[in-house]
BALOBA-1460 file (C-alpha; in Angstrom, 3 decimals):
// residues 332
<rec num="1" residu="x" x="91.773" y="130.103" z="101.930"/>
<rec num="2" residu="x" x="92.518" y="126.958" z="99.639"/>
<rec num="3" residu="x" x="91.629" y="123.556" z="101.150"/>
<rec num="4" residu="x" x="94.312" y="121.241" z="102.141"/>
<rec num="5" residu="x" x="94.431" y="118.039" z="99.665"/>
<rec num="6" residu="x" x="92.905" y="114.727" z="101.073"/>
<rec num="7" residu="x" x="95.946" y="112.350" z="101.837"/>
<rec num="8" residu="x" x="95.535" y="107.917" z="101.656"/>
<rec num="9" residu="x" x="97.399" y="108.122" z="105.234"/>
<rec num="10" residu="x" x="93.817" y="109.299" z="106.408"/>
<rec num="11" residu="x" x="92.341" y="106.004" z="105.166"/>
<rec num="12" residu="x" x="93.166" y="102.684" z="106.777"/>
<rec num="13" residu="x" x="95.915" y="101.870" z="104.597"/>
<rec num="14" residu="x" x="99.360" y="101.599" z="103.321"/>
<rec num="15" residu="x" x="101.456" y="104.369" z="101.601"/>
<rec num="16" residu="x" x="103.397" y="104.095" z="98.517"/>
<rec num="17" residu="x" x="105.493" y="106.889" z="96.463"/>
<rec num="18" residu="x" x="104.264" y="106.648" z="92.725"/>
<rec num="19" residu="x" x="105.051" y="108.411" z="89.428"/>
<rec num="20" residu="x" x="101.906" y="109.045" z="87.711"/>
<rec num="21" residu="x" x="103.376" y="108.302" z="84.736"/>
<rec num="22" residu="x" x="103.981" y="104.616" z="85.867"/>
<rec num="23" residu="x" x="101.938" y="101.909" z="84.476"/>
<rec num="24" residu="x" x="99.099" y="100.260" z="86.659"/>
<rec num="25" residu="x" x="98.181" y="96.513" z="86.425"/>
<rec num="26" residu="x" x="95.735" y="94.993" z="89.203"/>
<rec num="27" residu="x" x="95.534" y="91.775" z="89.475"/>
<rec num="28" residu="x" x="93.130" y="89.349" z="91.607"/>
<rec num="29" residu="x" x="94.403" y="87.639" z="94.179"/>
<rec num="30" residu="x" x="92.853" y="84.473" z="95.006"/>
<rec num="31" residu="x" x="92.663" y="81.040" z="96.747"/>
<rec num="32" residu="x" x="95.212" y="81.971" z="99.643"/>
<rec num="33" residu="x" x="94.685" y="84.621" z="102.165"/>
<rec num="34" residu="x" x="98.130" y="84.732" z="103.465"/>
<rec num="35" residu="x" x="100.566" y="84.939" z="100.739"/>
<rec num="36" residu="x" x="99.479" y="88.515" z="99.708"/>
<rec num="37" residu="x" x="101.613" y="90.404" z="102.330"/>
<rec num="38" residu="x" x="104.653" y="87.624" z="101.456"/>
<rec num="39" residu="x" x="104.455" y="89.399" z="97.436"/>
<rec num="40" residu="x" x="103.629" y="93.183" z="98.461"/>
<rec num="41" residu="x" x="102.983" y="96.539" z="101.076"/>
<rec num="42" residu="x" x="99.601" y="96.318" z="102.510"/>
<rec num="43" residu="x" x="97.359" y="98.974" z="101.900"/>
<rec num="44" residu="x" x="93.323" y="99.503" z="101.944"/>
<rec num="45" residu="x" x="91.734" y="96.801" z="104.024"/>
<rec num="46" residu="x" x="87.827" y="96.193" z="104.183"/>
<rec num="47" residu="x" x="85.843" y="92.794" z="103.339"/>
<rec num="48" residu="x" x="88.833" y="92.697" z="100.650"/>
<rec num="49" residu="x" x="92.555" y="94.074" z="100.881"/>
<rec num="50" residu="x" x="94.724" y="95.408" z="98.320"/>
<rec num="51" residu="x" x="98.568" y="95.067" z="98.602"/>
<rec num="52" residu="x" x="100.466" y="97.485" z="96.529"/>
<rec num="53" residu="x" x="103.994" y="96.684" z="94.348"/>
<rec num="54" residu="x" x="106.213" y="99.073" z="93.080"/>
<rec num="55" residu="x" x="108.249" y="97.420" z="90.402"/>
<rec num="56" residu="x" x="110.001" y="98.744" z="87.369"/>
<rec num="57" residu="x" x="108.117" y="101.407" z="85.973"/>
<rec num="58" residu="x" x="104.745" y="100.100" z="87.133"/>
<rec num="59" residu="x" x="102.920" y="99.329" z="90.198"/>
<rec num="60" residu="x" x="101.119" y="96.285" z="90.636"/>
<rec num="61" residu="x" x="98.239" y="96.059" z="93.144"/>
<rec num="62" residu="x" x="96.994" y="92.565" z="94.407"/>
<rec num="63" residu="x" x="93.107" y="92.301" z="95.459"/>
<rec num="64" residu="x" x="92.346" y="89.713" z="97.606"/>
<rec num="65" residu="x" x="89.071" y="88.530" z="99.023"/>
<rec num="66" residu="x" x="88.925" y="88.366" z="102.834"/>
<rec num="67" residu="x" x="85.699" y="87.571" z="103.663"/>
<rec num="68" residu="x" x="85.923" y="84.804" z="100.859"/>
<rec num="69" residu="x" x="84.344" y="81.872" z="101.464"/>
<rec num="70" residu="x" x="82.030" y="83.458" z="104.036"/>
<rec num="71" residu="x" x="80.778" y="86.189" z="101.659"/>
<rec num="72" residu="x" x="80.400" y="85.760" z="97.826"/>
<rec num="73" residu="x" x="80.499" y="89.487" z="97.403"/>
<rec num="74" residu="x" x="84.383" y="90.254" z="98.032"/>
<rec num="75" residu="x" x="85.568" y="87.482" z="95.437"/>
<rec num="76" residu="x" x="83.107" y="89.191" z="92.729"/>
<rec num="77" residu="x" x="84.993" y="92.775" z="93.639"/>
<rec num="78" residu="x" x="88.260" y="91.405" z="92.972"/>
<rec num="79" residu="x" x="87.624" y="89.588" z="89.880"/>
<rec num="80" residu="x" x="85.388" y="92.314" z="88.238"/>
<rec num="81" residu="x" x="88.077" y="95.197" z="87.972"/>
<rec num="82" residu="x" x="91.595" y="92.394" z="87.291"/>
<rec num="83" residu="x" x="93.521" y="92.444" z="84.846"/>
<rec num="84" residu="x" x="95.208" y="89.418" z="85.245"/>
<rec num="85" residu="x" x="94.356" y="86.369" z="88.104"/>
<rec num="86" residu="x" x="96.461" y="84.467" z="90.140"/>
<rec num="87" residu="x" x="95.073" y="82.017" z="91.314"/>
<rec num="88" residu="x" x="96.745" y="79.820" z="94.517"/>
<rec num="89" residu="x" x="95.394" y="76.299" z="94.664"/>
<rec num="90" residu="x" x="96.171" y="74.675" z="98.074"/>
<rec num="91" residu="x" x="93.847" y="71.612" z="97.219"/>
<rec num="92" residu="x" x="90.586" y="71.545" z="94.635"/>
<rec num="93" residu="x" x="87.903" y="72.081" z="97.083"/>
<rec num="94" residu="x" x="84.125" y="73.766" z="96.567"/>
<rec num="95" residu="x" x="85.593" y="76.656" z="96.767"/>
<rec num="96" residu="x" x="88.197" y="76.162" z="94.036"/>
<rec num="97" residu="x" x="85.573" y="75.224" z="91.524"/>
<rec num="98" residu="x" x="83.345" y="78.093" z="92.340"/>
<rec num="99" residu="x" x="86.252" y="80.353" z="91.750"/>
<rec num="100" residu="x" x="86.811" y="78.770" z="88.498"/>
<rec num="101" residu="x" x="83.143" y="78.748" z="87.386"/>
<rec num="102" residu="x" x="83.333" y="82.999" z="88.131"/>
<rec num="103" residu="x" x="86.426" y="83.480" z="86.179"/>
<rec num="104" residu="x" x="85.401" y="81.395" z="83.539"/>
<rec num="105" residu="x" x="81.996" y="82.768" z="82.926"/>
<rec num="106" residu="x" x="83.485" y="86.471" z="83.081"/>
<rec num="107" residu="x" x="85.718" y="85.359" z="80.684"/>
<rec num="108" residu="x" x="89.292" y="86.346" z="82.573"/>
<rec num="109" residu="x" x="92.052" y="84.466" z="80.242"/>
<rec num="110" residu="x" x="95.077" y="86.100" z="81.578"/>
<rec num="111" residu="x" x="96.311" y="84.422" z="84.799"/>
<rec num="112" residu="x" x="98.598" y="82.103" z="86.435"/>
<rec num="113" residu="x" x="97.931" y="79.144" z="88.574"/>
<rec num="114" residu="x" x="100.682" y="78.809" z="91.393"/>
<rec num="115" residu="x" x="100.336" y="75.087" z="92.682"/>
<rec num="116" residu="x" x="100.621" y="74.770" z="96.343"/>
<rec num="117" residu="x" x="101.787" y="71.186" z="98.108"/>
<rec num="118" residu="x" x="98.278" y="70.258" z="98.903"/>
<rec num="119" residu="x" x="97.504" y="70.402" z="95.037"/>
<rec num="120" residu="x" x="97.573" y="67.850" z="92.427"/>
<rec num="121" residu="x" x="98.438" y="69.961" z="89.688"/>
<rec num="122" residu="x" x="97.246" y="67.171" z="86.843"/>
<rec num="123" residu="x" x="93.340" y="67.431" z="88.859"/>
<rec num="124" residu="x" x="93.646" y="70.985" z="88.352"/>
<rec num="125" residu="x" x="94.736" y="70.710" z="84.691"/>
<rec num="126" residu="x" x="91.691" y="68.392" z="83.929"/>
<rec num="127" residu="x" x="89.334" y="70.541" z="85.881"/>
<rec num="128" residu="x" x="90.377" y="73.758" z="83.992"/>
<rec num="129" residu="x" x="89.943" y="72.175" z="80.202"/>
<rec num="130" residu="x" x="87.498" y="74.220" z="78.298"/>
<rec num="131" residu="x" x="87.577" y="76.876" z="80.512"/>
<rec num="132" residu="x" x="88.955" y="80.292" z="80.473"/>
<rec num="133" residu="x" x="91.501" y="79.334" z="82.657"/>
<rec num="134" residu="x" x="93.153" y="76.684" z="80.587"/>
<rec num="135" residu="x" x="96.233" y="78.552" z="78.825"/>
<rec num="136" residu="x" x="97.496" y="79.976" z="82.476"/>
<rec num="137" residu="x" x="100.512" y="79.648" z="83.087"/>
<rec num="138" residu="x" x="101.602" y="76.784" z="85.902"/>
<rec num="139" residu="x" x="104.184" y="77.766" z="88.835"/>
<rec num="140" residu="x" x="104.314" y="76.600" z="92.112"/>
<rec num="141" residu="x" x="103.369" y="78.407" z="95.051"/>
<rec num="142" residu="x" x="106.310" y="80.769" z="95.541"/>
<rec num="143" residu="x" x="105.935" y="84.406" z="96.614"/>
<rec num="144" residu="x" x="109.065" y="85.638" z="94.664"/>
<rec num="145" residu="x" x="108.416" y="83.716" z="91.739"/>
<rec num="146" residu="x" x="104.893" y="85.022" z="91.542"/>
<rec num="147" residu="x" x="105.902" y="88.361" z="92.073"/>
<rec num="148" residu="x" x="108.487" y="88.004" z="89.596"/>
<rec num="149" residu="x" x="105.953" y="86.489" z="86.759"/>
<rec num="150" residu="x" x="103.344" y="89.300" z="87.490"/>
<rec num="151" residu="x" x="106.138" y="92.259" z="87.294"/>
<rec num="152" residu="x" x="106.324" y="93.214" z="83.676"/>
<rec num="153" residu="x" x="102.902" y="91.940" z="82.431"/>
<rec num="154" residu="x" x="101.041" y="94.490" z="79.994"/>
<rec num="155" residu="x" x="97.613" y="95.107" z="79.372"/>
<rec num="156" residu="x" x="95.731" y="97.339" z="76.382"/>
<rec num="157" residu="x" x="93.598" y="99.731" z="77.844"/>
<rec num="158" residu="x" x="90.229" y="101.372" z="77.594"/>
<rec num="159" residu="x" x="90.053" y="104.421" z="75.665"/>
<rec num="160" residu="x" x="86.886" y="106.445" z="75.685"/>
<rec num="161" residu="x" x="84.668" y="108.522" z="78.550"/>
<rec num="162" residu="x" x="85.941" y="108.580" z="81.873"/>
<rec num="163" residu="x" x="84.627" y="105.578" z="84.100"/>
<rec num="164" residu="x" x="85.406" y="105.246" z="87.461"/>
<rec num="165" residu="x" x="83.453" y="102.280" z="89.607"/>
<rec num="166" residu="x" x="83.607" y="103.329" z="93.558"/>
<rec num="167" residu="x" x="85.151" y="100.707" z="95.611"/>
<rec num="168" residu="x" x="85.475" y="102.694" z="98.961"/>
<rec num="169" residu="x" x="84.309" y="106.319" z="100.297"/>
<rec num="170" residu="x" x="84.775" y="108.456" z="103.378"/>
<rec num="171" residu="x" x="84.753" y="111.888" z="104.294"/>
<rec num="172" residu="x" x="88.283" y="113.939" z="104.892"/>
<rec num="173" residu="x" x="88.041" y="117.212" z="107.683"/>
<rec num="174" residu="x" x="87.573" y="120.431" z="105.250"/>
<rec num="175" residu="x" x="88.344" y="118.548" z="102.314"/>
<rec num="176" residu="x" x="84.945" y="116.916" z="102.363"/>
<rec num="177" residu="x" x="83.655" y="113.199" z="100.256"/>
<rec num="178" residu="x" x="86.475" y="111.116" z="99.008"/>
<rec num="179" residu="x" x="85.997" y="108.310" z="97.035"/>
<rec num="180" residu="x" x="88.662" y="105.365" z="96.173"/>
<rec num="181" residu="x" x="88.378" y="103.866" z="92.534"/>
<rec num="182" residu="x" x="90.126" y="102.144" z="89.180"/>
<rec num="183" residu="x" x="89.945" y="104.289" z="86.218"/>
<rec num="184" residu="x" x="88.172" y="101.649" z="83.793"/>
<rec num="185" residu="x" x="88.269" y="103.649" z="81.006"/>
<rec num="186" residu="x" x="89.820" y="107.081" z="79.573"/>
<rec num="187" residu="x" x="91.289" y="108.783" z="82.461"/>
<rec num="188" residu="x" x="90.390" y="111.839" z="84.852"/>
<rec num="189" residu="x" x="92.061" y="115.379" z="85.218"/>
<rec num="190" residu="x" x="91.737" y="117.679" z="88.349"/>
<rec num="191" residu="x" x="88.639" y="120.334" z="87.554"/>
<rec num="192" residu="x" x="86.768" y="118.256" z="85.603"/>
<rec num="193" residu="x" x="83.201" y="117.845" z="85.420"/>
<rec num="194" residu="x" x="81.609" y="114.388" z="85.938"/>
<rec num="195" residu="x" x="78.367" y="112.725" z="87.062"/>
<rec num="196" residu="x" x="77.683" y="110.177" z="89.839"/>
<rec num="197" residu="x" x="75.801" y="107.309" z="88.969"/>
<rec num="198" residu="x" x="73.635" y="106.772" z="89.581"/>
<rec num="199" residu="x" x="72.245" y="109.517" z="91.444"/>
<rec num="200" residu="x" x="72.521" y="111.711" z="87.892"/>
<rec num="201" residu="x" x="74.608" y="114.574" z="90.135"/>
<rec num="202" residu="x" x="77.000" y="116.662" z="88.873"/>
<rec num="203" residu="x" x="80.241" y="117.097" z="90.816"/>
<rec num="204" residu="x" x="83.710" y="118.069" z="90.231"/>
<rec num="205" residu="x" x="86.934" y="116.156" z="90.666"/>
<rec num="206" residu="x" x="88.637" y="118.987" z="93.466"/>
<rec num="207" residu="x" x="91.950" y="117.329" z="94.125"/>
<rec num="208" residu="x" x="93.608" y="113.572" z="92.565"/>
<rec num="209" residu="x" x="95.800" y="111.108" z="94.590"/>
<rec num="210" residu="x" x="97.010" y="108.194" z="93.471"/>
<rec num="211" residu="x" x="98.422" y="106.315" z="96.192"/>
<rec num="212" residu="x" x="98.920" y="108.925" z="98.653"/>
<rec num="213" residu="x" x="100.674" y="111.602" z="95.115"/>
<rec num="214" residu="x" x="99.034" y="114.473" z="93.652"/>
<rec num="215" residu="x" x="98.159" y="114.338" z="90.057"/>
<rec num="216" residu="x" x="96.435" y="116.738" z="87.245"/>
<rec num="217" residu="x" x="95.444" y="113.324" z="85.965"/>
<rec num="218" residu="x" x="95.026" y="109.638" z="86.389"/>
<rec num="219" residu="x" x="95.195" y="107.360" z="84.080"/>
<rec num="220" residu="x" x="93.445" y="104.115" z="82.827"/>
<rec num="221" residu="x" x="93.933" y="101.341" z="84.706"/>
<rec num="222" residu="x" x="95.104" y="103.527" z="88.159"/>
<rec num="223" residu="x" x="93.530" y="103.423" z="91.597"/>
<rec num="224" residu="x" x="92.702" y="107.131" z="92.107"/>
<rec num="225" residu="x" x="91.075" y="108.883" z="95.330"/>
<rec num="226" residu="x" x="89.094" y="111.637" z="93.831"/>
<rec num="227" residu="x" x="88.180" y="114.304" z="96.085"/>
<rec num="228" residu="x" x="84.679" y="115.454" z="95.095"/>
<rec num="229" residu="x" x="82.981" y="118.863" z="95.287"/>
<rec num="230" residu="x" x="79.101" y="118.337" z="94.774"/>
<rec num="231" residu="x" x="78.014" y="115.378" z="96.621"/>
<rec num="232" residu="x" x="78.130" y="114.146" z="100.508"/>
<rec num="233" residu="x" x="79.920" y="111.278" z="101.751"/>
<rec num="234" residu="x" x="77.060" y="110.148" z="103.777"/>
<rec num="235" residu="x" x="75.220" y="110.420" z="99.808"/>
<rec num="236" residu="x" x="77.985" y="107.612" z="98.264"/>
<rec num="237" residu="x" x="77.854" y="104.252" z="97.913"/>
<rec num="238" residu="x" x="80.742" y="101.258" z="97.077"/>
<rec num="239" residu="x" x="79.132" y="100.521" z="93.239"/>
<rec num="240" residu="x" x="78.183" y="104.544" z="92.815"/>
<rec num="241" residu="x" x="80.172" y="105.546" z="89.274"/>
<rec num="242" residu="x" x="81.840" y="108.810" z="88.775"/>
<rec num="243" residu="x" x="81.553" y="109.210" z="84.682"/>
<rec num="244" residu="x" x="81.624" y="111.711" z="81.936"/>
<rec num="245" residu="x" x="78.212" y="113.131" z="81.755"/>
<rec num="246" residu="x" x="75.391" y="110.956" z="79.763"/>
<rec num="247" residu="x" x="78.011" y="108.411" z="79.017"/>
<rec num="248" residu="x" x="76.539" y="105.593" z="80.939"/>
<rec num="249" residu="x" x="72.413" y="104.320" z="81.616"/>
<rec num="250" residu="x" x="70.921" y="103.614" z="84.813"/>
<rec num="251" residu="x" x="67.982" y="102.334" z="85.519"/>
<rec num="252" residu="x" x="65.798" y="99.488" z="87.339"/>
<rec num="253" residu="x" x="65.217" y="97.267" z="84.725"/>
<rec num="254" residu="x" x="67.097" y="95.457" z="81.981"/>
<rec num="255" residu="x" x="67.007" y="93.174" z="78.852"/>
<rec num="256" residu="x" x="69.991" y="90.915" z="79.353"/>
<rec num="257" residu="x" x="71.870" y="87.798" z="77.599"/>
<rec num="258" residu="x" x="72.279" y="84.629" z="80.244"/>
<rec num="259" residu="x" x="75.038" y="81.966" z="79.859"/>
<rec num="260" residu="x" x="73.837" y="79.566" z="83.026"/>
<rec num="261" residu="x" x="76.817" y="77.589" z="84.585"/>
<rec num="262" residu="x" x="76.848" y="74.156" z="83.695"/>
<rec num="263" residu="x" x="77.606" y="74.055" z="87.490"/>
<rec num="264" residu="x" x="74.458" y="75.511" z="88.562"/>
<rec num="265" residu="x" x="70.633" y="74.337" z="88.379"/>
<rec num="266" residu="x" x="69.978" y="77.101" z="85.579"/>
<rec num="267" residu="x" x="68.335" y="80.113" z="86.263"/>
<rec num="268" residu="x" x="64.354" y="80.669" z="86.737"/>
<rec num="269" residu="x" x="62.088" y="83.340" z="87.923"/>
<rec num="270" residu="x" x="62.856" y="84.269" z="90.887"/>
<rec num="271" residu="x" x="65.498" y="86.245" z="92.897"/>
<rec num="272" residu="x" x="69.128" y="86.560" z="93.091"/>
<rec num="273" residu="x" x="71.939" y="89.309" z="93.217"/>
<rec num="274" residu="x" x="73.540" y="90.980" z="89.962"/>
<rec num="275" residu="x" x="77.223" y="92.264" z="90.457"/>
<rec num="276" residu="x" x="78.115" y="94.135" z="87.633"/>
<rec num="277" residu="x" x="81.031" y="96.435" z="88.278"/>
<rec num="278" residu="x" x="81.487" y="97.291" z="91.638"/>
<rec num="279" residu="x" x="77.612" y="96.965" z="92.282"/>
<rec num="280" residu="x" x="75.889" y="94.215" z="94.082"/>
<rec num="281" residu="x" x="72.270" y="94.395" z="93.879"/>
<rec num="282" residu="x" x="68.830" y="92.175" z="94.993"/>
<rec num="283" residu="x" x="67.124" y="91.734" z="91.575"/>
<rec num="284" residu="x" x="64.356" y="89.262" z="90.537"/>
<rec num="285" residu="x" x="64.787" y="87.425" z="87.071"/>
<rec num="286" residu="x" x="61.711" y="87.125" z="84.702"/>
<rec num="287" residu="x" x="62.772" y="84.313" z="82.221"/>
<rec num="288" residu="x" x="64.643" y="80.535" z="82.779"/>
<rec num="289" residu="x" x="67.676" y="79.582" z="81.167"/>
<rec num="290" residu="x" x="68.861" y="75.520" z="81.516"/>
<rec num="291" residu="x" x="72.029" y="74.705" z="83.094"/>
<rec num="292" residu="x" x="75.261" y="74.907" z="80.728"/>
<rec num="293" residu="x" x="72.499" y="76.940" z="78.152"/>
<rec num="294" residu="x" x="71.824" y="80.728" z="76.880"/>
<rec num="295" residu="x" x="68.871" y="82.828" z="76.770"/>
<rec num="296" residu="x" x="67.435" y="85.632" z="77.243"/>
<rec num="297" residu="x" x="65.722" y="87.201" z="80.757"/>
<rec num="298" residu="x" x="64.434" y="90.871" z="82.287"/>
<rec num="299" residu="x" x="66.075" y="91.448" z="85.314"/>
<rec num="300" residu="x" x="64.171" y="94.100" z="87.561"/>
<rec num="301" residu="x" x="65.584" y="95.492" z="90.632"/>
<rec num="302" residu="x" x="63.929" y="97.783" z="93.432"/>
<rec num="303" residu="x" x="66.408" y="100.853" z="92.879"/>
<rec num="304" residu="x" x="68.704" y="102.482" z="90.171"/>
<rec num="305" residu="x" x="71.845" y="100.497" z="89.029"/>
<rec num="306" residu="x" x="74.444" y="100.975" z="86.657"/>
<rec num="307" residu="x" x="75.134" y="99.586" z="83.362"/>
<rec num="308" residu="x" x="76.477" y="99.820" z="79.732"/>
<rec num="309" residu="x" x="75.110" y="97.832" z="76.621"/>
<rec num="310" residu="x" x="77.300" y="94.939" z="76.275"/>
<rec num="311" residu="x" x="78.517" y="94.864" z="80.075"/>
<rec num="312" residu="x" x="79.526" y="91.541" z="81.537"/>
<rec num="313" residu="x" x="78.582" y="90.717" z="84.979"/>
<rec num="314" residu="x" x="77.401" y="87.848" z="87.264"/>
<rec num="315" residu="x" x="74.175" y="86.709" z="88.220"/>
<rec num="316" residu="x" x="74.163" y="84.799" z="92.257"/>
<rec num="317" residu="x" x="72.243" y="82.995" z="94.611"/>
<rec num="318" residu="x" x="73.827" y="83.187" z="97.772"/>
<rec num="319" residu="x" x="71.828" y="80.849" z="99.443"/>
<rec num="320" residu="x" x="72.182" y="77.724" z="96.848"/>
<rec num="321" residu="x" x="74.801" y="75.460" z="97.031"/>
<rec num="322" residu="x" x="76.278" y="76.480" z="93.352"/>
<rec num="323" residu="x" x="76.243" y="79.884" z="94.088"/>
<rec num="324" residu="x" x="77.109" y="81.617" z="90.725"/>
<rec num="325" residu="x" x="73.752" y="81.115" z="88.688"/>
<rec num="326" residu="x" x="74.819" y="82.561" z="85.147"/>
<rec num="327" residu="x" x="76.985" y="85.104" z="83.621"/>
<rec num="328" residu="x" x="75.196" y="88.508" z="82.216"/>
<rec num="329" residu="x" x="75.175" y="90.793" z="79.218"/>
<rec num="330" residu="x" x="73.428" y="93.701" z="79.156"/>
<rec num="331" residu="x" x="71.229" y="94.167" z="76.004"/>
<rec num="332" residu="x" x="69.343" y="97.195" z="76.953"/>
């Protein structure tokens, strides 16, 4: 008897009719937690929502952190996968600069800043020179005018292995584990063979859906539930990455490349959290780099992460006031 396909409407979230041919931009979402459902449909909502926009040709989807200030962990999740980055500013706040300092040490130059009436837009010009962030593109605080300057905006993609970082999973009634995900890189077809990092499984990709459609494949760049045969829900984690086989390393310890935020007190010996992809992971640091310098450090963590040579991610303290230590490179 052949298994019924998973559908989205079975996960808390909204539903959307998509060509798979369409092109897929996401974008993060930041600095205002209630203009998102003013610019798009609502759709998968955890510690960060997505809202989904079907324009011409494309769909845009809009990731913005909830539980942002409270947590540090759902701003890192929307920033890591985006494309592009708007970025409200309702007044230049704590929370403002430590937005900033994560964009700007992850090196995201394609954004806009949309200027709410709180905001002095010449303070936020002076505090963005030098940074990433400087060449965005200035609008005020409109939810048509955003969604009109985001609509049309084109990205190159990835080419290469399949990569898909897990941001959500959950089991489906005799369809068994689903797991939600951007294709980083290359693309997926139905049948094929990858491996789950980093638990080194095998599994096969049953069924595709992107946004509630069936597809023989999903593109780069498209947020695709993959319904797995070879692996448990209970067995899946978010940061888990479903990959061509041997095309990405895990392991517990790393030679990496720091850039500490001038922001910051530097980095020393001691522990913090790495988020690198969709991964967020307790890690001590063997090595100090000043504040606003480079070096090199091992980082060390207690279990298996992911990670590619070359690999940008974050380095935190959650506790400390500046709590985006450094930015990371993976060197081995």
């Amino acid at each position: 008897m052949r298994a019924r396909a998973f559908s989205f409407a079975e996960y808390p979230g909204g539903r959307i009719q998509i060509d798979e041919n369409m092109d897929h931009l996401n974008v993060a979402l930041l600095g205002d937690k209630n203009i998102g459902k003013e610019i798009a449909k609502k759709g998968t909502a955890s510690d960060f929502t997505i809202y989904h926009l079907k324009a011409e040709g494309e769909v845009v989807s809009f990731f913005e952190p909830t539980l942002y200030p409270e947590k540090l962990q759902p701003l890192l999740h929307c920033i890591n996968p985006a494309d592009f980055v708007v970025l409200v500013v309702n007044e230049v706040d704590r929370f403002f600069g430590e937005t900033v300092v994560a964009l700007d040490l992850l090196g995201k130059k394609n954004g806009l800043i949309a200027v709410g009436e709180g905001a002095d837009e010449q303070a936020v010009k002076a505090f963005l020179k030098g940074t990433a962030l400087e060449k965005y593109e200035f609008v005020a605080k409109d939810a048509n005018l955003i969604r009109g300057k985001v609509s049309g905006v084109k990205v190159e993609r990835a080419a290469g292995p399949t990569k898909i970082p897990i941001d959500h999973s959950f089991a489906v009634k005799s369809v068994g584990a689903v797991v939600l995900g951007i294709v980083a890189r290359g693309s997926v077809r139905k049948h094929q063979e990858l491996e789950l990092y980093p638990t080194g499984k095998k599994v096969v990709a049953k069924s595709l859906q992107v946004q509630d459609e069936d597809v023989e494949e999903a593109s780069c760049g498209s947020r695709v539930g993959v319904a797995m045969k070879g692996a448990e829900a209970e067995e899946l984690e978010r940061g888990f990455v479903l990959a061509e086989p041997g095309s990405l390393r895990s392991g517990k310890e790393i030679k990496v490349r720091l850039k500490a935020s001038k922001f910051s007190g530097g980095v020393s010996s001691g522990q913090y959290f790495l988020s690198i992809g969709m991964q967020y992971v307790p890690v001590s640091v063997a090595g100090s780099v000043a504040a606003g310098a480079e070096g090199e450090a091992v980082i060390k963590a207690e279990r298996e992460f992911v990670f590619e040579a070359g690999e940008r991610a974050l380095l935190a303290k959650p506790e400390a006031k500046a709590r985006i230590a450094a930015a990371v490179e993976a060197i081995a």
